[in-house]
MIVEX-327777 format. One record per atom (N, C-alpha, C, O): residue in one letter; chain; y, x, z. Coordinates in steps of 0.1 Angstrom, whole numbers, plus 2048, in hexadecimal, padded with zeros to 3 digits. Atoms other than C-alpha are relative to their C-alpha. Last residue first. Layout:
! residues N
rest->A | kette->A | yy->Y | xx->X | zz->Z
...
//
This chain:
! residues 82
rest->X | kette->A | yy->7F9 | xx->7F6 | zz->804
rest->X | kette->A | yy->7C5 | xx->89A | zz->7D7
rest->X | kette->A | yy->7F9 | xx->80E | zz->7FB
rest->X | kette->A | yy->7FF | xx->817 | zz->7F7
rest->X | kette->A | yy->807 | xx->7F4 | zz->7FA
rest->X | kette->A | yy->7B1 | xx->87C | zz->7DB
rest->X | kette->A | yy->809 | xx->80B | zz->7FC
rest->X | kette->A | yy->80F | xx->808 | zz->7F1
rest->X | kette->A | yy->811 | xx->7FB | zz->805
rest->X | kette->A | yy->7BB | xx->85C | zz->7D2
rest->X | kette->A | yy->806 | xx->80F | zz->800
rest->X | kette->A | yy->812 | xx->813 | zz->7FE
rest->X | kette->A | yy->7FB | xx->7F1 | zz->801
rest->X | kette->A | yy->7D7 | xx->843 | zz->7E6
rest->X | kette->A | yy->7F0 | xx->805 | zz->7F6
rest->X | kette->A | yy->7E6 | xx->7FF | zz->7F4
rest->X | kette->A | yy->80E | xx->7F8 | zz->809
rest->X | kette->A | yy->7C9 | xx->820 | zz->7DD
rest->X | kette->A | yy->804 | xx->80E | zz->7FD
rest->X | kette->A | yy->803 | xx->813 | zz->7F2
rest->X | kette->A | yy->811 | xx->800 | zz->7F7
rest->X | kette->A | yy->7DC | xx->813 | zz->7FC
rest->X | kette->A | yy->7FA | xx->808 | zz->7F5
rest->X | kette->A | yy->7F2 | xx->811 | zz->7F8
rest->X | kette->A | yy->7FF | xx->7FD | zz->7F0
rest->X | kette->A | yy->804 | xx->81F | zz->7F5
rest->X | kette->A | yy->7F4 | xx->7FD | zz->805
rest->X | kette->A | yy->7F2 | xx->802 | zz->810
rest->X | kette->A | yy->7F8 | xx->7F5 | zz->7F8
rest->X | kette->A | yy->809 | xx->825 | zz->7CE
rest->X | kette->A | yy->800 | xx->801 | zz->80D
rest->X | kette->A | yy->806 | xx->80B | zz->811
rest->X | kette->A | yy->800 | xx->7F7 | zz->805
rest->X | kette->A | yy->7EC | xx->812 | zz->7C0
rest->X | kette->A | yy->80A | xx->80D | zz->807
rest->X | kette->A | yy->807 | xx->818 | zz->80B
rest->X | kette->A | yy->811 | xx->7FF | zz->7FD
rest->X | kette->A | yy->7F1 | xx->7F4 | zz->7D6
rest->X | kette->A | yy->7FE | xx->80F | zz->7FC
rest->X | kette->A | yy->800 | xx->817 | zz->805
rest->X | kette->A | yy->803 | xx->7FD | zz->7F3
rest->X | kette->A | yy->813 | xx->7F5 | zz->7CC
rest->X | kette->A | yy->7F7 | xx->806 | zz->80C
rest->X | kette->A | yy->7F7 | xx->80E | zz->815
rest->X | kette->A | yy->7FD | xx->7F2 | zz->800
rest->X | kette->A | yy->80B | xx->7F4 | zz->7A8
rest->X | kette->A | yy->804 | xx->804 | zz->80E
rest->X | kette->A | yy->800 | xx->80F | zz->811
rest->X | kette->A | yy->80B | xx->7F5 | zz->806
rest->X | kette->A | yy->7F1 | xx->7DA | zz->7AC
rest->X | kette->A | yy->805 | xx->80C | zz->800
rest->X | kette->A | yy->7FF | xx->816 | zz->802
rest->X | kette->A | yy->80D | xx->7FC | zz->7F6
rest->X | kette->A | yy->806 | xx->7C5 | zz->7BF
rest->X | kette->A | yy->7F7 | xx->809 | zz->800
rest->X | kette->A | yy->7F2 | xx->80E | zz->80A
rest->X | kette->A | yy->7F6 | xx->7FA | zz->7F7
rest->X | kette->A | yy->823 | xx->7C4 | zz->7A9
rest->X | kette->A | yy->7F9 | xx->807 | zz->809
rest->X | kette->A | yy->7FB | xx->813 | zz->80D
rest->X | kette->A | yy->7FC | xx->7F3 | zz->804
rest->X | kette->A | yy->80F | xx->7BC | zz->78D
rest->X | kette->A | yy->805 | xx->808 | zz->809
rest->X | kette->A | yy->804 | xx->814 | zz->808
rest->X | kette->A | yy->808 | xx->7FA | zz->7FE
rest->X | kette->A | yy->802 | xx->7A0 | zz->7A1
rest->X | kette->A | yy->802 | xx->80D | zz->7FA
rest->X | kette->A | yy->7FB | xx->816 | zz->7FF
rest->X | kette->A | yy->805 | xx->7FF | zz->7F6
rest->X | kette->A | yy->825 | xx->791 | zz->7A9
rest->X | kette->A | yy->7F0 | xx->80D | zz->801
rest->X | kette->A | yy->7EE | xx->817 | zz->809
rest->X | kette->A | yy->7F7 | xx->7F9 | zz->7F6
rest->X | kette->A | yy->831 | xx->794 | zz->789
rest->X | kette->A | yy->7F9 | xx->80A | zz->809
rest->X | kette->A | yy->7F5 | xx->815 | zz->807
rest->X | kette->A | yy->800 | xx->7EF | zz->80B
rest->X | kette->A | yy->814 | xx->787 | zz->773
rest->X | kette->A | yy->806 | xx->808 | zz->80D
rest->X | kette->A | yy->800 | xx->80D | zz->816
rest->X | kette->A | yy->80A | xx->7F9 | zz->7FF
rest->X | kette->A | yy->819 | xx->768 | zz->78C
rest->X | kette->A | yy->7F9 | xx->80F | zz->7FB
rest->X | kette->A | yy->7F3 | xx->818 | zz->802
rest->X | kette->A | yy->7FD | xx->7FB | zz->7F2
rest->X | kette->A | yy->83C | xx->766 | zz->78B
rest->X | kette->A | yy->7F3 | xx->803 | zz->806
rest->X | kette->A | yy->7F2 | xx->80C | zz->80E
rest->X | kette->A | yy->803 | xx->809 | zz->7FE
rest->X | kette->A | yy->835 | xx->766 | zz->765
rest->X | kette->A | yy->803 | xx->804 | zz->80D
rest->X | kette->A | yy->805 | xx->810 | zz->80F
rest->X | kette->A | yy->80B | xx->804 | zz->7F7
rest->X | kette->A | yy->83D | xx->785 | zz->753
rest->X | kette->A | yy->801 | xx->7F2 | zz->808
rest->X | kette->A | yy->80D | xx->7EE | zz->806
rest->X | kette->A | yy->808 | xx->80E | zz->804
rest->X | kette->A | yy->85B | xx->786 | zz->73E
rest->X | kette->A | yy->7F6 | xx->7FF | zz->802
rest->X | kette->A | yy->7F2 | xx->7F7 | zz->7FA
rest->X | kette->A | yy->802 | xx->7FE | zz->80E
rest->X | kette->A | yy->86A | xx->7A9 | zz->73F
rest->X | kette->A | yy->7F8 | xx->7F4 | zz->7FF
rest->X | kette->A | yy->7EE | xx->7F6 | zz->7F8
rest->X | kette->A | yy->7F9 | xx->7F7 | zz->809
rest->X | kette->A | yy->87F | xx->7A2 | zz->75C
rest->X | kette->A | yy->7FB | xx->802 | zz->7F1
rest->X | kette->A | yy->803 | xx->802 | zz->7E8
rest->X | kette->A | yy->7FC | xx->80B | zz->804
rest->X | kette->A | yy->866 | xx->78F | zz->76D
rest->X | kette->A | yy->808 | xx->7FF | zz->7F8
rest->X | kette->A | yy->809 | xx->7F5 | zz->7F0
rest->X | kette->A | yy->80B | xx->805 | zz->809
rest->X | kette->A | yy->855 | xx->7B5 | zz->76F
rest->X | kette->A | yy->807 | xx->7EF | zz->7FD
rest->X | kette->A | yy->805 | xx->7ED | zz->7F2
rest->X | kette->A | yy->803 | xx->7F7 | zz->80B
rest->X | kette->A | yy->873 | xx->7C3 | zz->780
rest->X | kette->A | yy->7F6 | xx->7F6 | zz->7F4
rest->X | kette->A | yy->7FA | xx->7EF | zz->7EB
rest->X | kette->A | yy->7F0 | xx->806 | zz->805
rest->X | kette->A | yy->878 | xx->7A1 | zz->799
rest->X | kette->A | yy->802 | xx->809 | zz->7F4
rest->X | kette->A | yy->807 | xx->804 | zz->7EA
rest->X | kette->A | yy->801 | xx->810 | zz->806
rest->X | kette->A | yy->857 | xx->7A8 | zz->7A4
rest->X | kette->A | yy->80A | xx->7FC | zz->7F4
rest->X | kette->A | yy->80A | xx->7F7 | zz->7E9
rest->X | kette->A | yy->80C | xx->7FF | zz->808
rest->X | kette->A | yy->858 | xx->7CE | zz->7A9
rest->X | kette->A | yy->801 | xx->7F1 | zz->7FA
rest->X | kette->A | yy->803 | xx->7EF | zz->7EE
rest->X | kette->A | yy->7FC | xx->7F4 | zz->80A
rest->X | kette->A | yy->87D | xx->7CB | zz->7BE
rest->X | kette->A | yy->7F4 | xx->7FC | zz->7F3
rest->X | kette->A | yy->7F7 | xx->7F5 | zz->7E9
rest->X | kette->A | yy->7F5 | xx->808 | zz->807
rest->X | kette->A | yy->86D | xx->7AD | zz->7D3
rest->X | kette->A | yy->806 | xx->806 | zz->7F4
rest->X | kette->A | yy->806 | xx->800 | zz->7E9
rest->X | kette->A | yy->808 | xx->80B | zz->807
rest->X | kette->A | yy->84F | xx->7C3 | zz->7D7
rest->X | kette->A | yy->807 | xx->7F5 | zz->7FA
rest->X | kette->A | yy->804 | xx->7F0 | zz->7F0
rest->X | kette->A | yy->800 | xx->801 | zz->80D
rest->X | kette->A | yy->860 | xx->7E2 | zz->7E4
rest->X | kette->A | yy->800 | xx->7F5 | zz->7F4
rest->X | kette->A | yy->806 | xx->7F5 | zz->7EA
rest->X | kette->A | yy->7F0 | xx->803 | zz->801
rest->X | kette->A | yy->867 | xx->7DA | zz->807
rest->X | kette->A | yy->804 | xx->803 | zz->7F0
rest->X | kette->A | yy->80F | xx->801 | zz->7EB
rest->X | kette->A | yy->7F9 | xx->811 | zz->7FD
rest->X | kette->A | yy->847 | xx->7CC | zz->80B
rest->X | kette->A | yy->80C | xx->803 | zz->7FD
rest->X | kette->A | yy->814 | xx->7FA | zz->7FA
rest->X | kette->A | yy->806 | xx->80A | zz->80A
rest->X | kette->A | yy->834 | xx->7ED | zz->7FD
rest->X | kette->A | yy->807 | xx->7EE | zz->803
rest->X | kette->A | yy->806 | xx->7E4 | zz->7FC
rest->X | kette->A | yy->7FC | xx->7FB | zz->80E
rest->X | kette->A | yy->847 | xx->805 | zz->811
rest->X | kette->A | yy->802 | xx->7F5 | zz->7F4
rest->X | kette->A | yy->80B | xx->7F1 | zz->7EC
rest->X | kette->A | yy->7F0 | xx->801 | zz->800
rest->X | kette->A | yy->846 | xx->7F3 | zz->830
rest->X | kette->A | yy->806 | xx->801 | zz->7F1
rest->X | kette->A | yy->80E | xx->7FA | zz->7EB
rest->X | kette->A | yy->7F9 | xx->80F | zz->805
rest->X | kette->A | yy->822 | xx->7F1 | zz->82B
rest->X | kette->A | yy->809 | xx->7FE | zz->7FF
rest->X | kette->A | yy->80C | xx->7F5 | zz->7F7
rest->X | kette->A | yy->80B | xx->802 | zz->80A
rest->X | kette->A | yy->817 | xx->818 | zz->827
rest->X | kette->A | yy->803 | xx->7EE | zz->7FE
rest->X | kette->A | yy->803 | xx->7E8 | zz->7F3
rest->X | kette->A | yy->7F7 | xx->802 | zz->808
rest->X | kette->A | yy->831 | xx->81B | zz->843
rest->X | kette->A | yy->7FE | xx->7FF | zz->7ED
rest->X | kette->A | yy->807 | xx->7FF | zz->7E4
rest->X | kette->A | yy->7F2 | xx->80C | zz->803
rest->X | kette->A | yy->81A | xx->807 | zz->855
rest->X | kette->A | yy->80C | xx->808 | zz->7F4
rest->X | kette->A | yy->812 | xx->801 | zz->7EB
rest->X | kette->A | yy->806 | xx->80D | zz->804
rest->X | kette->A | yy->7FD | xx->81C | zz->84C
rest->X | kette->A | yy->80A | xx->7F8 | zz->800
rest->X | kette->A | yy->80E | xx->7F2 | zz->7F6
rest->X | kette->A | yy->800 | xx->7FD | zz->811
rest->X | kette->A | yy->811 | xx->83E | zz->84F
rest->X | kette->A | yy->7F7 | xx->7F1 | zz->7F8
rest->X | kette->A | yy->7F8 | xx->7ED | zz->7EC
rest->X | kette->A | yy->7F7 | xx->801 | zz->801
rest->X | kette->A | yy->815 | xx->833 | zz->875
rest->X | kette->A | yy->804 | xx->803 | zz->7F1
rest->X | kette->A | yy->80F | xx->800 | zz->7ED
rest->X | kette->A | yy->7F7 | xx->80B | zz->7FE
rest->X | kette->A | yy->7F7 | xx->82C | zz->879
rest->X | kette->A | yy->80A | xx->7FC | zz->7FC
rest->X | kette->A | yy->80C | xx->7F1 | zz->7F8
rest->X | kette->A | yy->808 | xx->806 | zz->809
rest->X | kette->A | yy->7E6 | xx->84C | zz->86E
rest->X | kette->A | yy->805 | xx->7F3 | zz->801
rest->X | kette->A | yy->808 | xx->7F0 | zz->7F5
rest->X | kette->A | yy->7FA | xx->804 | zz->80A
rest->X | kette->A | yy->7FE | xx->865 | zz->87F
rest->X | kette->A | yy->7FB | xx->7F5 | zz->7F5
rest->X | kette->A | yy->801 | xx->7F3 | zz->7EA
rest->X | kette->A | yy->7F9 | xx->80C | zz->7FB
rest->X | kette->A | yy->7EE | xx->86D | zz->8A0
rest->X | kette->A | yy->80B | xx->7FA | zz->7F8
rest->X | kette->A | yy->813 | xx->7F2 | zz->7FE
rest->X | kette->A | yy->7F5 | xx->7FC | zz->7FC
rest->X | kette->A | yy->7EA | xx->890 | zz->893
rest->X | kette->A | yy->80A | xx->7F3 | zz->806
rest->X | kette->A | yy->816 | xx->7F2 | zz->808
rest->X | kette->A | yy->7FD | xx->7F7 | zz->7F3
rest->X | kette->A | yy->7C5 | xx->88B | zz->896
rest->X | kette->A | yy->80E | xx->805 | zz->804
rest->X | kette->A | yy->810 | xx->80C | zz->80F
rest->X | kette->A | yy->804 | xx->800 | zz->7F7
rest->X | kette->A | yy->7C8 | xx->86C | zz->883
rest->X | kette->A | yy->800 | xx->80B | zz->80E
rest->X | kette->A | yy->804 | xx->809 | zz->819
rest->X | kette->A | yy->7F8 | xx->80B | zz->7FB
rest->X | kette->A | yy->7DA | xx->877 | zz->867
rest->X | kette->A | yy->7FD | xx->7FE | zz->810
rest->X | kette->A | yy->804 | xx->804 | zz->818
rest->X | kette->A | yy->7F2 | xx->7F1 | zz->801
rest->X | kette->A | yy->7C6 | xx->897 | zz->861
rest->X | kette->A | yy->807 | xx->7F2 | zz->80A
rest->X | kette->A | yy->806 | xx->7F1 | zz->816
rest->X | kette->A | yy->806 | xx->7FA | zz->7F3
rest->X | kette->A | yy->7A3 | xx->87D | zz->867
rest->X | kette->A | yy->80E | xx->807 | zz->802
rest->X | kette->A | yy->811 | xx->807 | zz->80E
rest->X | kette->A | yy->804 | xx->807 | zz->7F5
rest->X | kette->A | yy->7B2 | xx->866 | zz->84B
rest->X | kette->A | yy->800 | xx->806 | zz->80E
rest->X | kette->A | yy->807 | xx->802 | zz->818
rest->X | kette->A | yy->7F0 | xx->804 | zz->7FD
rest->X | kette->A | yy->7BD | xx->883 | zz->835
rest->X | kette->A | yy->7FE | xx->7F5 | zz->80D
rest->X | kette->A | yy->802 | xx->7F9 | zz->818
rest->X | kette->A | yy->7F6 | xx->7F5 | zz->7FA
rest->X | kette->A | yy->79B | xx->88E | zz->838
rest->X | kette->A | yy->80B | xx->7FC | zz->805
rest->X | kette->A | yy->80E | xx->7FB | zz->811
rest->X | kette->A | yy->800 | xx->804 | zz->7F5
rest->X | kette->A | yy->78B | xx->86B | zz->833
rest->X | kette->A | yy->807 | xx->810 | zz->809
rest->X | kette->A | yy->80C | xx->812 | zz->814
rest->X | kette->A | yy->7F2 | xx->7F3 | zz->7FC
rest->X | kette->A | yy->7A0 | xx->867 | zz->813
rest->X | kette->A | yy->7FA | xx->801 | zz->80E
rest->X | kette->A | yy->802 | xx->7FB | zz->816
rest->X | kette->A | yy->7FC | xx->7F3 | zz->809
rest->X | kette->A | yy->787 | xx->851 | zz->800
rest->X | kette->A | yy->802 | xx->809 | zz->804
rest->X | kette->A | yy->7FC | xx->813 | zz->800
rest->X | kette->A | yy->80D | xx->7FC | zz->80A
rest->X | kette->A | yy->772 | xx->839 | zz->81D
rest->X | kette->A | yy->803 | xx->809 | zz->7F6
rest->X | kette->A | yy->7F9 | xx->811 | zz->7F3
rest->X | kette->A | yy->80C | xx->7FB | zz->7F6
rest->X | kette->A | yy->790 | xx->83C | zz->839
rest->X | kette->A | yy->7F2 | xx->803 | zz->7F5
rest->X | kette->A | yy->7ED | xx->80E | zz->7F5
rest->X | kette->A | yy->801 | xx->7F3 | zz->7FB
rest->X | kette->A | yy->7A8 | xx->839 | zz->821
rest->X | kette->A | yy->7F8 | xx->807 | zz->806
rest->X | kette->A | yy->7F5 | xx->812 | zz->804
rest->X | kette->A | yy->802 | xx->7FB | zz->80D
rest->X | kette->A | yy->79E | xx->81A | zz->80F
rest->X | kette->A | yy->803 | xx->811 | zz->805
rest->X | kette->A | yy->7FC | xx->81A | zz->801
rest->X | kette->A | yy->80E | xx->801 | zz->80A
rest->X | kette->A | yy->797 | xx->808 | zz->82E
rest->X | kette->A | yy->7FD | xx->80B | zz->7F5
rest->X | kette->A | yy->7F3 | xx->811 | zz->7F3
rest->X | kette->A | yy->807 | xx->7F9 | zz->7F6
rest->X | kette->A | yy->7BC | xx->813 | zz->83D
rest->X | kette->A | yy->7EE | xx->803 | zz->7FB
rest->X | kette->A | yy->7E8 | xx->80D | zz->7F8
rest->X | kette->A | yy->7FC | xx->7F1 | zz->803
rest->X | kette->A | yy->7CC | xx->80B | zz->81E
rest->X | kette->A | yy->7F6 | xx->803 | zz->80D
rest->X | kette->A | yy->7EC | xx->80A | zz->80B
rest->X | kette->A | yy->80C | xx->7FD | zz->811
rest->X | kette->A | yy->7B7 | xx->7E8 | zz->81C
rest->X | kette->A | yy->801 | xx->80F | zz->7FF
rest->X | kette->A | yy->7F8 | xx->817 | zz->7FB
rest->X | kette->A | yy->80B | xx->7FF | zz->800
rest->X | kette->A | yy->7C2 | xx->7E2 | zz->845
rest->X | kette->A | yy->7F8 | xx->805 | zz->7F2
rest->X | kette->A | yy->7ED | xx->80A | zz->7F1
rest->X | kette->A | yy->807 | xx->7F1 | zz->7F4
rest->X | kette->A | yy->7E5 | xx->7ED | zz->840
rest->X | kette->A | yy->7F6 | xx->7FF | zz->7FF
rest->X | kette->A | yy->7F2 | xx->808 | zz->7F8
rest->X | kette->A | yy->7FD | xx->7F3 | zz->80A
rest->X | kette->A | yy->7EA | xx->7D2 | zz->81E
rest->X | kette->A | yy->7FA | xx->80C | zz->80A
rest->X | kette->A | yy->7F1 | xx->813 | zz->807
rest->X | kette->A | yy->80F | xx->7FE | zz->80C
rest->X | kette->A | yy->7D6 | xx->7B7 | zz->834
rest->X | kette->A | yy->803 | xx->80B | zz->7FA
rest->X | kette->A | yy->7FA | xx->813 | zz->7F9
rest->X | kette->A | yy->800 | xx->806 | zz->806
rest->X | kette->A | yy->7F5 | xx->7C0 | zz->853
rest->X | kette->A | yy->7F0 | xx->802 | zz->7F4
rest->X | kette->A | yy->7E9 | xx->80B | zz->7F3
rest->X | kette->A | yy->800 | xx->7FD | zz->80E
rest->X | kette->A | yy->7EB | xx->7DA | zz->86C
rest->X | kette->A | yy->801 | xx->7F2 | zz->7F8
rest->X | kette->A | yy->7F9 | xx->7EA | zz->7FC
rest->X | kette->A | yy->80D | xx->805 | zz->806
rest->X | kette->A | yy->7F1 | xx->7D1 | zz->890
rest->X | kette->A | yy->804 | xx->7FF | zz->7F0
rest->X | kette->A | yy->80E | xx->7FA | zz->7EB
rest->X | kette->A | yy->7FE | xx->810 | zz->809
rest->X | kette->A | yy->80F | xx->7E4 | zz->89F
rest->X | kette->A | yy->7F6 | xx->7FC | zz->7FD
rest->X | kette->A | yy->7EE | xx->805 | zz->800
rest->X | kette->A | yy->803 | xx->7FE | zz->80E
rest->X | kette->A | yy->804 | xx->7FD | zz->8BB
rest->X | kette->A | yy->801 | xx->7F3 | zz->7F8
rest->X | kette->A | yy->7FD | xx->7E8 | zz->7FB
//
């Protein structure tokens, strides 16, 4: 099993304490890992894309960057409840 990157470990964190259904569903179908990494793949293979958007409209490489992060974040660890 891969070892979770910081982004896996916060989604995992944040799942486990919000979404602990989904969590346990995952889990018992031996699918919880494997939706974590691709829960980072996602978000890394995006991020250049996101950055380079936002620098686009004249953000700072820092602005950028954390904007990028926050909406990422948002769309692949701070899943919320269905």
């Amino acid at each position: 099993m891969k070892i979770l990157t910081p982004f896996g470990t916060l989604a995992l964190n944040h799942w486990t304490k919000l979404l602990p259904n989904m969590t346990l569903e995952l889990e018992r179908n031996g699918r919880l890992h494997e939706m974590l990494h691709e829960a980072e793949q996602r978000a890394v293979s995006e991020l250049d894309d996101s950055i380079r958007h936002f620098r686009n409209q004249g953000l700072t490489p820092q602005q950028a960057n954390s904007r990028a992060w926050k909406i990422l974040q948002e769309r692949y660890v701070f899943l919320k409840a269905k």
